[in-house]
C-alpha positions as CSV (number, residue, x, y, z in Angstrom):
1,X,49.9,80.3,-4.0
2,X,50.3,83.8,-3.8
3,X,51.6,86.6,-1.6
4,X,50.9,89.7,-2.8
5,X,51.9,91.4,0.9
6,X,55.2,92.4,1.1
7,X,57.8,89.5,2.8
8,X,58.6,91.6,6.0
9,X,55.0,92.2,6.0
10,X,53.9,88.8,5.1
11,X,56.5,87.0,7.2
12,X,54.8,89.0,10.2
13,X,50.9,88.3,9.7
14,X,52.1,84.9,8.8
15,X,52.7,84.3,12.4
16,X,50.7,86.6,13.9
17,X,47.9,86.7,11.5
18,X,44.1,87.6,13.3
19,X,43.0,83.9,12.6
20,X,45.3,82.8,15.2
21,X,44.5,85.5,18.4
22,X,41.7,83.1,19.9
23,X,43.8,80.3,19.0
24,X,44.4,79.5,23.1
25,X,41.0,80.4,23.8
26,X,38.8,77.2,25.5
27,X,35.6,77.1,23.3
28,X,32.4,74.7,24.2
29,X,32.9,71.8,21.3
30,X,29.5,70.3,19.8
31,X,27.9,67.3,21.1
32,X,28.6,65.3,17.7
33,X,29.2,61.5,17.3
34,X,32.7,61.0,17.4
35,X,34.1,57.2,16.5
36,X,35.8,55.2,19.0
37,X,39.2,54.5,18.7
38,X,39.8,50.8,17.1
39,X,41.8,48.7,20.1
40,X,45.2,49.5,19.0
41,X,47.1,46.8,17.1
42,X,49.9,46.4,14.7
43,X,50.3,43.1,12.6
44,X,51.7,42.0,9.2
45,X,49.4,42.6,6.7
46,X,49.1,42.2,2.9
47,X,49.4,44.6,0.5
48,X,49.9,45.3,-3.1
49,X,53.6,46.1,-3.9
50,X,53.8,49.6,-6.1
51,X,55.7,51.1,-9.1
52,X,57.6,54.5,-8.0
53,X,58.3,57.1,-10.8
54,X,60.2,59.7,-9.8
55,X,59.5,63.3,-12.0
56,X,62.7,64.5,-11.2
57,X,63.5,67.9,-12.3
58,X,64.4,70.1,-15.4
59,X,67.8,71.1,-14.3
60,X,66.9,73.0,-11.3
61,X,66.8,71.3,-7.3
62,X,63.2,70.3,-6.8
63,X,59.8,69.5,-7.9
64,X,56.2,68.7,-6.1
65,X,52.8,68.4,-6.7
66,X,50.6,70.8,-4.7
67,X,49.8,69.7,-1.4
68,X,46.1,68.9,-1.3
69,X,44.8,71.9,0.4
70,X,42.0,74.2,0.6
71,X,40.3,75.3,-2.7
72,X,42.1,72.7,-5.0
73,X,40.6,69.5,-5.9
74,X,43.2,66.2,-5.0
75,X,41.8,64.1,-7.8
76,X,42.3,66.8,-10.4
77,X,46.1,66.6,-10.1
78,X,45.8,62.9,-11.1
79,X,43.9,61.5,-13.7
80,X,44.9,57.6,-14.6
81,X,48.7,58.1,-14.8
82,X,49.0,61.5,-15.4
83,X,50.0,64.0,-13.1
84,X,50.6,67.4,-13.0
85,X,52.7,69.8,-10.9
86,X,55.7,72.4,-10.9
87,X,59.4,71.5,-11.2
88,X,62.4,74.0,-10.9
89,X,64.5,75.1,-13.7
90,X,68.4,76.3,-13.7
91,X,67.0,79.6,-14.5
92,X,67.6,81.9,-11.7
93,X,64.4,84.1,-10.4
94,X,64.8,87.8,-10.9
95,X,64.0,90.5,-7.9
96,X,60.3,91.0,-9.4
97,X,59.4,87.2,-9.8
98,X,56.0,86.6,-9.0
99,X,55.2,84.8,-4.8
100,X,52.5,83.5,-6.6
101,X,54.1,80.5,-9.1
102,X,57.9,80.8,-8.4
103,X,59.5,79.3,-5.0
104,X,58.6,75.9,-5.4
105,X,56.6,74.0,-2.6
106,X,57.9,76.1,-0.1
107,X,57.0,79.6,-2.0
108,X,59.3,82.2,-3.0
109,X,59.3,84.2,0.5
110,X,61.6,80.9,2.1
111,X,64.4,81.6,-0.3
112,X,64.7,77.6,-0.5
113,X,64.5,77.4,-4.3
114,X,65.4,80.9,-6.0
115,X,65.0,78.9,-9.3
116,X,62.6,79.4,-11.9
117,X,60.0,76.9,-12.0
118,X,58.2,75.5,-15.1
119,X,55.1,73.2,-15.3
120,X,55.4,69.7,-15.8
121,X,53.2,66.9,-16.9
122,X,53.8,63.4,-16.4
123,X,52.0,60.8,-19.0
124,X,52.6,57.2,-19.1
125,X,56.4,57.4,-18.1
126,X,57.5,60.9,-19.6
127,X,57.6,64.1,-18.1
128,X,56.9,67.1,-20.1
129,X,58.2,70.8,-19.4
130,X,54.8,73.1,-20.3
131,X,56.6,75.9,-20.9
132,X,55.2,79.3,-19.8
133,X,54.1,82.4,-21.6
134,X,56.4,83.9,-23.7
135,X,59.8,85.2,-21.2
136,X,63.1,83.2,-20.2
137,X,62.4,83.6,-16.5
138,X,58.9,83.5,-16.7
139,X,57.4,80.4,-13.6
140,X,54.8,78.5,-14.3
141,X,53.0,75.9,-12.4
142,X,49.8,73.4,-13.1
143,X,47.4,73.1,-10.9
144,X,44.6,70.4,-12.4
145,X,44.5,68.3,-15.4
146,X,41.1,66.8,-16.6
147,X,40.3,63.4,-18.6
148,X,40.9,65.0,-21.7
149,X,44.3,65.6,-20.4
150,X,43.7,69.4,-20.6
151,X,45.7,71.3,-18.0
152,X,45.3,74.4,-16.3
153,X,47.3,76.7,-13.9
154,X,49.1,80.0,-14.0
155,X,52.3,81.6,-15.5
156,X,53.9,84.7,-15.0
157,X,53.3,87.2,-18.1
158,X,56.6,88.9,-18.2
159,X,54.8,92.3,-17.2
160,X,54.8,94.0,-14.6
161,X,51.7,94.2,-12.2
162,X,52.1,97.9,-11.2
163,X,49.9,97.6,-7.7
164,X,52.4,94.8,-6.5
165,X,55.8,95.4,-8.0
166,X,56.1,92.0,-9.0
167,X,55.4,90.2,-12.2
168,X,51.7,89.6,-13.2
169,X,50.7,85.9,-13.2
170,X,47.8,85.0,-15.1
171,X,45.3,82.2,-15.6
172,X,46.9,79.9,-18.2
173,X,45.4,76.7,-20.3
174,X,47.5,74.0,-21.8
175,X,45.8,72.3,-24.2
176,X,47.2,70.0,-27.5
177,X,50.5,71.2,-26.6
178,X,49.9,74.7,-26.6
179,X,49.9,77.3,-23.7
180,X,46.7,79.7,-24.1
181,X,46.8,83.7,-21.6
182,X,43.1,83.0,-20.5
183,X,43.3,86.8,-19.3
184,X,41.9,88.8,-16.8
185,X,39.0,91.1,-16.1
186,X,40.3,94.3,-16.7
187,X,43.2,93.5,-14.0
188,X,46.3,92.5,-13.8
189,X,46.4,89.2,-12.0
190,X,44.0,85.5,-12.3
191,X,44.4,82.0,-11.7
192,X,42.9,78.6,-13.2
193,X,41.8,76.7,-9.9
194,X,40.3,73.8,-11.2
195,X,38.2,72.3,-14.4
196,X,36.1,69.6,-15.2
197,X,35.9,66.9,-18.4
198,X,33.1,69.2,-20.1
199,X,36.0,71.9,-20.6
200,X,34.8,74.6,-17.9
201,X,37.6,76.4,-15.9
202,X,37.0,78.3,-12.8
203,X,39.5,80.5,-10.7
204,X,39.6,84.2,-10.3
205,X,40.9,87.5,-11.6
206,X,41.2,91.1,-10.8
207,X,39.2,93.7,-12.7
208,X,40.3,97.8,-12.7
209,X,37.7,99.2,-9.9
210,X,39.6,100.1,-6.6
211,X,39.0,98.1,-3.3
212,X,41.0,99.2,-0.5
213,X,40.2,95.9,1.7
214,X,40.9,94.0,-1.9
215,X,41.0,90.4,-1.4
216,X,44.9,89.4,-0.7
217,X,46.1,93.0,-0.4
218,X,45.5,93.1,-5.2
219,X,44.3,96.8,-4.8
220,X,41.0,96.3,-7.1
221,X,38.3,93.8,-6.8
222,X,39.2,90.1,-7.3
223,X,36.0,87.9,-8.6
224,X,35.2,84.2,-8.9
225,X,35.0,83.8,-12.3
226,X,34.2,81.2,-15.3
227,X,36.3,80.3,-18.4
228,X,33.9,78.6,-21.3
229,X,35.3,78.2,-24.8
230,X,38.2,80.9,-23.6
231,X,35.1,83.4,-23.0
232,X,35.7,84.8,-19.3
233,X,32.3,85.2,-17.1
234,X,32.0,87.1,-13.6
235,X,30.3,84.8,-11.3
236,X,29.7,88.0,-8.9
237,X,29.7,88.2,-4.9
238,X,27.1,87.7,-2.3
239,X,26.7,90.9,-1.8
240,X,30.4,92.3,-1.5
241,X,33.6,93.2,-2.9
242,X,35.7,90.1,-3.8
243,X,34.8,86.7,-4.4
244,X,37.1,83.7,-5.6
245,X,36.2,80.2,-7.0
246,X,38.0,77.0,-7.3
247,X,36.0,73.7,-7.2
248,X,34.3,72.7,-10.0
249,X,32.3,69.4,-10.8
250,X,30.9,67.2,-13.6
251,X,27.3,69.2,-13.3
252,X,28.9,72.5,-13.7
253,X,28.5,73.6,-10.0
254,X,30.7,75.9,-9.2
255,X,32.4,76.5,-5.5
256,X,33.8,79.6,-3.7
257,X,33.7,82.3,-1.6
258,X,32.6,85.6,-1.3
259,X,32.2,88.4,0.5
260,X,28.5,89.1,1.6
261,X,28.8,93.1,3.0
262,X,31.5,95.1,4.3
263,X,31.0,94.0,7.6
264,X,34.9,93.4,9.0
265,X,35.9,89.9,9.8
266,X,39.4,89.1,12.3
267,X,39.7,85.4,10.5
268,X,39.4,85.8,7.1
269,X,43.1,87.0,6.6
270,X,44.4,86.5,3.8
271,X,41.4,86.5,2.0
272,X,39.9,89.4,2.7
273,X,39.3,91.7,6.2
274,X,35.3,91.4,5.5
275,X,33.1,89.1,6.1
276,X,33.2,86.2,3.8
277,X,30.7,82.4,3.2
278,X,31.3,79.9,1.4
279,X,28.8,79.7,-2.0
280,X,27.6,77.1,-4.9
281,X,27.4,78.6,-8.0
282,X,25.1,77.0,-10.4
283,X,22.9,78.2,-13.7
284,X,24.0,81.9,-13.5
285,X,22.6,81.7,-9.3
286,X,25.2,82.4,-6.4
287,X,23.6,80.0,-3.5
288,X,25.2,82.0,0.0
289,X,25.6,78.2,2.0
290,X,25.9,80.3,5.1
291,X,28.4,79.3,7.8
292,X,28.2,77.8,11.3
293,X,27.8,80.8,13.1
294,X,31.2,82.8,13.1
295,X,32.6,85.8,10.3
296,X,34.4,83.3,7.8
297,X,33.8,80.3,5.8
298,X,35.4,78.5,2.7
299,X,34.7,75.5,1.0
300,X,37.3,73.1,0.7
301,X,36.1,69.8,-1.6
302,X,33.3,69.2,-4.0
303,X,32.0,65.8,-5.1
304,X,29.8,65.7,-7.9
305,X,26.7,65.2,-5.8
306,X,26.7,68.3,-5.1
307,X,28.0,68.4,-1.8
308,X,30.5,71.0,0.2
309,X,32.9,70.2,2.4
310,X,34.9,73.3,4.1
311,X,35.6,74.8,7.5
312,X,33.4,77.7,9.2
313,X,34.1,79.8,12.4
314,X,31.8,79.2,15.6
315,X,30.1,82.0,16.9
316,X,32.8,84.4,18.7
317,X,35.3,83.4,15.8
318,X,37.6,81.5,18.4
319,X,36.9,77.8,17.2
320,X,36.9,76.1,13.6
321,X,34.9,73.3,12.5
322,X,35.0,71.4,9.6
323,X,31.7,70.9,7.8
324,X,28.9,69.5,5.0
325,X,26.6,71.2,3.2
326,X,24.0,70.4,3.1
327,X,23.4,68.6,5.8
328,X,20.4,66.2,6.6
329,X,17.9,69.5,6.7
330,X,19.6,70.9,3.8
331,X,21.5,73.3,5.7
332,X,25.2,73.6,6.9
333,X,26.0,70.3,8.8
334,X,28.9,71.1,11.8
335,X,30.7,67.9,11.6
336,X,32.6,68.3,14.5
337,X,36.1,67.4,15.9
338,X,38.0,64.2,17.5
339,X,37.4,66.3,20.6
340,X,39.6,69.6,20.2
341,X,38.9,72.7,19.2
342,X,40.1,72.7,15.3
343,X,39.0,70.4,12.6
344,X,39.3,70.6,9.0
345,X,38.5,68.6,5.6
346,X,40.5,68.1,3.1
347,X,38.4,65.9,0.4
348,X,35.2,64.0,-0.2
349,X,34.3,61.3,-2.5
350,X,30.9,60.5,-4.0
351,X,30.1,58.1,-1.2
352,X,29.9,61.2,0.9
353,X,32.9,60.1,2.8
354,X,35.1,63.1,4.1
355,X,38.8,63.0,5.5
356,X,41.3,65.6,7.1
357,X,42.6,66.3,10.1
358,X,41.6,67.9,13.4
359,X,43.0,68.0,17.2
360,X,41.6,65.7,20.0
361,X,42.6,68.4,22.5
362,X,42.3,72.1,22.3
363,X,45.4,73.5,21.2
364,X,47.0,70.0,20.5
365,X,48.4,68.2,17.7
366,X,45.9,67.0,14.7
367,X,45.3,63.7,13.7
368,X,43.6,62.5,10.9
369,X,40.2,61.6,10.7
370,X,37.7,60.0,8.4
371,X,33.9,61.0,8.9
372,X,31.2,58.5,7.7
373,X,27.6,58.1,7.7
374,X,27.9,60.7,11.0
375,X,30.4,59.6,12.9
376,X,33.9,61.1,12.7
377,X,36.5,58.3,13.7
378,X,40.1,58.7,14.3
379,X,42.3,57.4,12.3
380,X,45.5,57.7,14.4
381,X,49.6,57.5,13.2
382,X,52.6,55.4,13.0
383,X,54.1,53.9,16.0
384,X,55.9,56.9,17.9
385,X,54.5,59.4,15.8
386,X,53.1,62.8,17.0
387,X,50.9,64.3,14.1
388,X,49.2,62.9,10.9
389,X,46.7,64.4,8.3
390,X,44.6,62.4,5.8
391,X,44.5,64.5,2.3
392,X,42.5,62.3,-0.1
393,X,40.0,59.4,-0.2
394,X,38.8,57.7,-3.3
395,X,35.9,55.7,-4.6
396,X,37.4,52.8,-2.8
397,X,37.5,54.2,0.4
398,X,41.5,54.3,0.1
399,X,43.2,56.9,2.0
400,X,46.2,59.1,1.8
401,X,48.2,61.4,3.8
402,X,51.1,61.6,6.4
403,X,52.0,61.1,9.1
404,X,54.9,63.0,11.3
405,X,57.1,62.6,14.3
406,X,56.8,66.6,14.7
407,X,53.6,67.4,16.7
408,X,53.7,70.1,14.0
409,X,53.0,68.3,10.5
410,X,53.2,71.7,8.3
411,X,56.4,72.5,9.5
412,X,59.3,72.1,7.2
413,X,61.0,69.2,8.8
414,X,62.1,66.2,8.7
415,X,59.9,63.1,10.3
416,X,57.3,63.1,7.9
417,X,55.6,59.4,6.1
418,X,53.7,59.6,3.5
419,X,50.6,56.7,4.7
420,X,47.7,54.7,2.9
421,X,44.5,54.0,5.0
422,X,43.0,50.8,3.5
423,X,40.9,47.8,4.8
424,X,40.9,49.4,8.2
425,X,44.5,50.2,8.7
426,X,47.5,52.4,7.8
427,X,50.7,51.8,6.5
428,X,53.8,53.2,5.8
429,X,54.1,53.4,1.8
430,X,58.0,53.6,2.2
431,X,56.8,49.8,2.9
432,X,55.4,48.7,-0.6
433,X,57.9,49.9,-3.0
434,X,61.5,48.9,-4.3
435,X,64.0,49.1,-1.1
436,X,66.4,50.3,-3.8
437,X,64.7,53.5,-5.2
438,X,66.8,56.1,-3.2
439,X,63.6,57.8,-1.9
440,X,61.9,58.5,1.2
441,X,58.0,59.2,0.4
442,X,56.9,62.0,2.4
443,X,53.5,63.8,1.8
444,X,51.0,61.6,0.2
445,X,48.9,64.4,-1.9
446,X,46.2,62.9,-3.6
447,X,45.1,59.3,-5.3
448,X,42.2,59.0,-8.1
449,X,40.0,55.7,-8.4
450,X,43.0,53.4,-9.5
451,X,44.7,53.5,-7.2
452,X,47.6,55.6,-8.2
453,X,49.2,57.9,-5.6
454,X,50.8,61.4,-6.3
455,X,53.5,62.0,-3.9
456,X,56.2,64.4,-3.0
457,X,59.2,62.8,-1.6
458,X,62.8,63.0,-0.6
459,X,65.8,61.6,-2.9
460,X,69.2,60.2,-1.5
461,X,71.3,62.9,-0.5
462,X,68.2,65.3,0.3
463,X,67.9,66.6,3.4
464,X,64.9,68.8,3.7
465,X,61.5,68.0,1.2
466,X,60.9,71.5,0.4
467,X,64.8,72.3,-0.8
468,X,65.3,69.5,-2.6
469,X,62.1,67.1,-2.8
470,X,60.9,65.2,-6.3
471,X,57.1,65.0,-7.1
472,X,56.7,60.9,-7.3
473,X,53.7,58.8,-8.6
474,X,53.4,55.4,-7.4
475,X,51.6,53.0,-9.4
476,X,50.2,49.7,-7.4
477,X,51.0,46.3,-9.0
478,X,47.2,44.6,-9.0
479,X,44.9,43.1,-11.1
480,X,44.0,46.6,-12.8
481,X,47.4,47.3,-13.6
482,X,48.4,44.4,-15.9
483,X,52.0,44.1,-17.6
484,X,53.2,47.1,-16.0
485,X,56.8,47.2,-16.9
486,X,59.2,47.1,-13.2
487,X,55.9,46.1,-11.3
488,X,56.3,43.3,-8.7
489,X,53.1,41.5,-8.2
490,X,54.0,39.6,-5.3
491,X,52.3,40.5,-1.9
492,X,53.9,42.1,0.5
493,X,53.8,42.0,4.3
494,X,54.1,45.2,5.8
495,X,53.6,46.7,9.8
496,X,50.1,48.6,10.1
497,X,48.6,49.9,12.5
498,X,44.8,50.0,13.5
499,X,42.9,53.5,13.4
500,X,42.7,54.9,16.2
501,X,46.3,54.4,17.6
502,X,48.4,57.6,18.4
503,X,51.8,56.0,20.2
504,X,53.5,59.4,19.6
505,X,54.0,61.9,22.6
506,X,50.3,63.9,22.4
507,X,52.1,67.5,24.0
508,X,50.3,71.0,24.0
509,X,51.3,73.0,21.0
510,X,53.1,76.2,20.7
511,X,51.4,79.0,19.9
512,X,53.4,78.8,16.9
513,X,51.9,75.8,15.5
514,X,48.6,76.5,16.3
515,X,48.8,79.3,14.4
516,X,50.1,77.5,11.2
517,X,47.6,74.6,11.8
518,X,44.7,77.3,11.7
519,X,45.9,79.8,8.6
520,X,47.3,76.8,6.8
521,X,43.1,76.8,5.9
522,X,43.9,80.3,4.0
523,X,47.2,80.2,2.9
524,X,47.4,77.6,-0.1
525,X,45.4,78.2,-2.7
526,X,47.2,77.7,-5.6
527,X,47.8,81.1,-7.3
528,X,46.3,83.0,-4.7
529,X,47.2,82.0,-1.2
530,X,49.9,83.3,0.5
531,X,52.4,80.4,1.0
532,X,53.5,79.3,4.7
533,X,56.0,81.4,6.6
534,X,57.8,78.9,8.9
């Protein structure tokens, strides 16, 4: 996640960044089957009680996983009780620490954490500090882990990058408990996105040639690129400057995106002022997937099928849509919205099954959704809440996310609850685990095909997540988790309610949050997304 803008320049386009000038604009939504909402209900249920492990920190006052966001895969941050993320040091930060790994969840910009951060890994009940490359104050952060329990992310080199005034961050590898510079192209900044079981890394890096509309404001070209064997391969543009890549699955296909002229585009800040679509990269061939009519288009989840989920702009650039690629005529599929103007994905399984978020109004809070078999149904929030977003589905069908009193979700507040979609209804998870842990769960991140949930959540005494939060993983107490020590594997009753409900207050937005709803799509890639400005 990283700025490379200056803050007072940052902090300005944050809020006022082109994506958001049609924000208020009333756009004609597609005629797409939207699911009706379930009667709502709320009843005791049963449910599985779970294990909570809290990650803690290594000295400093925080530490998260990423929040599952564009370009990052949820079930590559945890892989059968493993779990990777960042956690903050004692270590002060320095006045050229890099936007891109220091600053915690909240990035460095909000001044919340001035700490430096270091990598963790969590394996069966211990949590690891990765280290970084070679410097005291040198951050680090991970950003996927595979089967092999290989883990890749970024660190901060200890030089200076000369373009940006702050320290160069660079693609790392940690692999048998050693930390590997997977280097550059010629640059001075990369980043390790993603990876699969076979080894293959993908991100991005900066090579030496000039670009004065240089994807994130670097100064020379950025590229999607390939790591095999520690050998670093351009995967080359559609046709532009810049590219970047970040999804990667078991077959090796690769997914981006990329400039494809030098056309100018108003809504592909940060990314890049040009024209952009999303691509699949497979066998040495960049496939352009095209978007939905607009400038701008980024894929967001890829399932080993093949299949793309992202968001694309409409014609006229003023409404987003979520969608699939491909589609039933093997092009770009528009998904639709619950009825508003903005939708986007977060993940998809193998099934096909997508989840994310999207308003039912124009301009009004999102709610989560789950789209299946072509029909996109709401999946609603707690009782009295305003906002929720689902961030991750598994093979199972079981869903995670939040849900939030604040009609703005992405705003750093209180009134968020981290949720589980399952058997056709939510729940609060602050419900299933020990009434004694001290912690408030509050952004449900991601969940692999056990069941196990990575979480970032409050402790006693903290008042604000993104100050002072802990990354947690809760471990369910069922049939495939025998003998766990502290497990309880009595049912559980707990209040749920039925998809579809929305009790909270469903007001118009601000301008404001509309804008951080829209460029939250292009602000949180891990390494090279500028963080949010709230």
């Amino acid at each position: 996640m990283l700025s490379t803008i200056p803050p007072a320049k940052l902090h300005g386009l944050a809020l006022l960044a082109p994506l958001a000038r049609c924000l208020l604009a009333v756009a004609a939504t597609v005629a797409l089957p939207v699911g009706s909402a379930v009667p709502a209900s709320a009843a005791a249920q049963e449910h599985r009680h779970y294990k909570l492990i809290d990650v803690g920190t290594f000295g400093g006052p925080e530490s998260y996983v990423h929040e599952t966001v564009p370009l990052i895969t949820a079930t590559r941050e945890i892989n059968l009780q493993e779990m990777v993320g960042g956690s903050a040091t004692p270590i002060p930060i320095t006045a050229t620490s890099s936007p891109s790994v220091c600053g915690g969840l909240s990035g460095l910009f909000s001044g919340l954490v001035p700490f430096v951060d270091h990598a963790f890994a969590l394996r069966e009940g211990t949590v690891t500090d990765l280290g970084a490359l070679p410097g005291a104050t040198n951050c680090s952060v991970a950003n996927a882990i595979n089967s092999n329990g290989v883990i890749v992310g970024q660190s901060e080199s200890g030089e200076i990058d000369p373009l940006l005034g702050f320290n160069q961050s660079h693609a790392v590898q940690w692999k048998d408990g050693h930390i590997e510079d997977l280097g550059t192209l010629g640059g001075y900044e990369s980043n390790a996105a993603s990876l699969n079981n076979r080894g293959m890394v993908v991100g991005s890096a900066t090579n030496a040639v000039p670009d004065p509309s240089a994807c994130f404001g670097f100064g020379t070209q950025c590229r999607a690129v390939l790591w095999r064997n520690g050998v670093i391969q351009d995967l080359g543009t559609l046709g532009g400057p810049d590219s970047l890549a970040s999804l990667i699955n078991e077959r090796g296909q690769v997914a981006g995106m990329a400039n494809t002229n030098t056309s100018p585009s108003a809504v592909c800040f940060p990314f890049s002022s040009l024209t952009a679509d999303p691509f699949l990269w497979e066998n040495g061939r960049m496939t352009d997937l095209g978007t939905l009519g607009g400038t701008c288009g980024l894929p967001l989840a890829l399932n080993n099928r093949g299949q793309v989920v992202g968001i694309s702009n409409l014609p006229g650039d003023a409404v987003t849509h979520p969608f699939l690629w491909p589609g039933a005529d093997g092009r770009m599929q528009d998904l639709g919205t619950l009825g508003g103007d903005f939708g986007n994905p977060n993940a998809i399984n193998e099934a096909g099954e997508v989840v994310g978020y999207s308003n039912t109004t124009n301009g009004g809070p999102v709610i989560a959704f789950l789209w299946k078999k072509g029909v996109m149904t709401n999946l609603g929030t707690l009782d009295g809440d305003c906002a929720s977003t689902a961030q991750a589905v598994n093979a199972k069908g079981q869903i995670v996310g939040y849900s939030s009193t604040n009609c703005d979700p992405f705003s750093f507040s209180a009134g968020r609850r981290a949720v589980l979609w399952e058997d056709g209804s939510m729940v609060d998870l602050n419900a299933l685990i020990p009434p004694g842990s001290g912690m408030q769960l509050n952004l449900a991140e991601a969940i692999n095909d056990r069941g196990e949930i990575a979480v970032n959540g409050t402790p006693s005494g903290c008042n604000l997540l993104e100050a002072c939060g802990h990354a947690v993983l809760l471990i369910p107490c069922d049939e495939n988790h025998q003998d766990i020590e502290g497990c309880d594997y009595s049912p559980v009753e707990a209040r749920t309610v039925a998809p579809g409900r929305a009790t909270g207050t469903q007001k118009r937005s601000t301008p404001q949050e509309i804008s951080r709803t829209r460029t939250l799509t292009m602000k949180r890639q891990p390494g090279f997304m500028p963080r949010m400005m709230h």
